[in-house]
N, C-alpha and C positions, 0 to 999 in steps of 0.2 A: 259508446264508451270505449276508451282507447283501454288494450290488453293491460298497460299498467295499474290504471284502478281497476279492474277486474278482478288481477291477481290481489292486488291490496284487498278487496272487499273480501274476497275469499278468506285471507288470511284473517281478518277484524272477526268475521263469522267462525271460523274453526277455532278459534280462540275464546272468544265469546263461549262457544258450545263446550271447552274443556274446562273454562274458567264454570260453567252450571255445574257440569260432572264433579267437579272437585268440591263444591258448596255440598251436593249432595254426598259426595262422601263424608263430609265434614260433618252435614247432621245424621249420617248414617252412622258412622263412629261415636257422636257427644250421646244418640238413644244406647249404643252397646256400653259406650264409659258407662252412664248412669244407672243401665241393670246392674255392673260388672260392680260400682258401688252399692248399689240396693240388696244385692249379696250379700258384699262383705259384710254390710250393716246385722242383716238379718243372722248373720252366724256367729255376730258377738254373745258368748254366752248361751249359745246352742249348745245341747247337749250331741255328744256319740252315740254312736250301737254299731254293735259288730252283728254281719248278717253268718249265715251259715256256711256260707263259702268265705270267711275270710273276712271280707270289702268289708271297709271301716267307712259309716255315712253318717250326716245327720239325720237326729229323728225328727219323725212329725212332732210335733207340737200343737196344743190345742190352744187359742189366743195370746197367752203367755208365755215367754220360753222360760219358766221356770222346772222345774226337776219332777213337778208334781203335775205334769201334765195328766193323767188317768185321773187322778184326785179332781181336780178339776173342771175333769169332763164331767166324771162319775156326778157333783157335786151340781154341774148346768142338767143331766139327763135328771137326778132325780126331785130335782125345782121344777120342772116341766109333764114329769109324770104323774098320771088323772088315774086313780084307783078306781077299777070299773066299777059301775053303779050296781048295785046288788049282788055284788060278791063277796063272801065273807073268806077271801082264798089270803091266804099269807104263806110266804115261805122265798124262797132264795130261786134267784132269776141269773144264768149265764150264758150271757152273751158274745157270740166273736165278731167282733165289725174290723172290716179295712179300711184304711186308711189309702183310699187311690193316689194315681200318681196325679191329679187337677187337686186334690184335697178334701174331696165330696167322700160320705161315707156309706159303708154299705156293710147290710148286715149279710155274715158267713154262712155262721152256724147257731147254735142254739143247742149248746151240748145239758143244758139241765134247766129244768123251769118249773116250780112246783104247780103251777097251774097254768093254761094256754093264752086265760084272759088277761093275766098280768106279764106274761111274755108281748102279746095283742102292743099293749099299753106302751110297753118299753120298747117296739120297735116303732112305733107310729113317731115317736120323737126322736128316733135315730134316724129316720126319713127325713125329718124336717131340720135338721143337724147342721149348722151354720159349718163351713171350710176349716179343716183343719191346715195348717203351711205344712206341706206334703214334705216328708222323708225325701232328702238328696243328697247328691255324691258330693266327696268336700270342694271337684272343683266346680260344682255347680251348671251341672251338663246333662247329666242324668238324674230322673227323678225314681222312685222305689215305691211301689205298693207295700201297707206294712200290717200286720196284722194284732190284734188287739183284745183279749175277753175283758168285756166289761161283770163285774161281782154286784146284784142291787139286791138287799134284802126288804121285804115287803112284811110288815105285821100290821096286820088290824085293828 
């Protein structure tokens, strides 16, 4: 092969190989547009909260962005809660669960619980706790663990 197709082949090939690079940044860029949209979507109607330091974020949310998020929860955890079998215990259960930065929940603390069985009860379904959309910074960079007392009262 004479050096001129040579040098030509070289050049078809390094061209070829910027023209890939450039596709892939192409779909590397349209997946970050389409977070960068899937953001915005999600913060229409998001509510605020100011954390102790200041920094202004959005809050978690539990399915709905509506204002009544704790309502809501409170209202899925006690549709799911199973009054243990042979206890006659009633009384007021208080809960603190976080809200992680992936969305999954976890329970804190347990500052008041008139019985152990009915604390039992309301954390077995805080375990099994579908995602909440986790607390993040307005530019959507940073996510925030947030924290939460849930109020359930129990009568027999």
């Amino acid at each position: 092969m004479k050096t001129t197709t040579k040098l030509l082949l070289a050049i078809l090939i390094a061209t070829m190989a910027v023209g890939q690079a450039t596709a892939a940044e192409k779909k590397r860029d349209s997946r970050k547009e389409k977070r960068e949209q899937a953001f915005l979507l999600d913060t229409v109607g998001r509510e605020t909260m100011t954390l102790d330091d200041g920094t202004v974020i959005y809050a978690a949310y539990f399915k709905n962005k509506t204002k009544h998020s704790m309502v809501d929860y409170r209202t899925w955890v006690q549709q799911r809660v199973k009054y243990p079998k042979g206890s006659a215990a009633k009384g007021k259960v208080r809960i603190d669960f976080v809200v992680e930065k992936d969305g999954s929940v976890t329970v804190a603390d347990v500052p008041f619980s008139a019985d152990p069985a009915l604390t039992e009860a309301v954390i077995d379904v805080l375990n099994r706790s579908p995602k909440w959309h986790p607390a993040v910074s307005l530019d959507g960079k940073e996510f925030y663990k947030i924290r939460y007392t849930l109020n359930l009262m129990f009568q027999y």
